[in-house]
N, C-alpha and C positions, 0 to 999 in steps of 0.2 A: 144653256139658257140664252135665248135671243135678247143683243144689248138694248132691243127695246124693254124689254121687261126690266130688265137693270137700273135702265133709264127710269123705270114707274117705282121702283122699289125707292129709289135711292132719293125721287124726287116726295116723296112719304115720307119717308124716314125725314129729311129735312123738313119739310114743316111742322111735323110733329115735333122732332127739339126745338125751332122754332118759337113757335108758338107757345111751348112748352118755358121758355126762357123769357118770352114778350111778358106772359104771364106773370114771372118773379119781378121783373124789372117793372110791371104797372102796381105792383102791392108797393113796391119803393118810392113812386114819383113823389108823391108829401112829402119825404124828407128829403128827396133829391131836390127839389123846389125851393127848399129852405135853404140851400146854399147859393147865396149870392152869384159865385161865379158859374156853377154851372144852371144856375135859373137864366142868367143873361146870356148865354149864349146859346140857348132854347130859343129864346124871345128872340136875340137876332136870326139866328136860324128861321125860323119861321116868319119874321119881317122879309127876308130874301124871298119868301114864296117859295124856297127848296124844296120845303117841309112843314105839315100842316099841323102843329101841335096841340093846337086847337087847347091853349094852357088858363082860357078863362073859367072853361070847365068842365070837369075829370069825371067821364061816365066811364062804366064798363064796356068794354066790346060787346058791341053785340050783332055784328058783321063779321065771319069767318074770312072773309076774301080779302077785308082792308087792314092793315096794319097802320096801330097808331100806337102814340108811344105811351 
């Protein structure tokens, strides 16, 4: 098998776990939010412009290409 194909195989399979895990981790964010210490370093995270957490308000994904948290 040409390591291109390997390369396509292998880069599927990761965004399907992925995504697949982005998915448990956005059903969490409410109560992640609830605590103190890790809401505030969301908030600073995203003050920095790292990271856009866009924490004022929590829609579903609904762009496959973008990841949000």
């Amino acid at each position: 098998m040409p390591i291109k194909e390997l390369n396509v195989i292998a880069r599927a399979q990761f965004r399907a776990k992925l995504m697949g895990e982005l998915i448990k981790a956005y059903k969490y964010l409410p109560t992640i939010l609830r605590d103190p210490r890790l809401s505030q370093l969301l908030i600073n995270l995203s003050n920095h412009n790292a990271i856009d957490f866009n924490l004022t308000e929590v829609a579903a994904p609904t762009d496959t290409e973008k990841i949000r948290l």
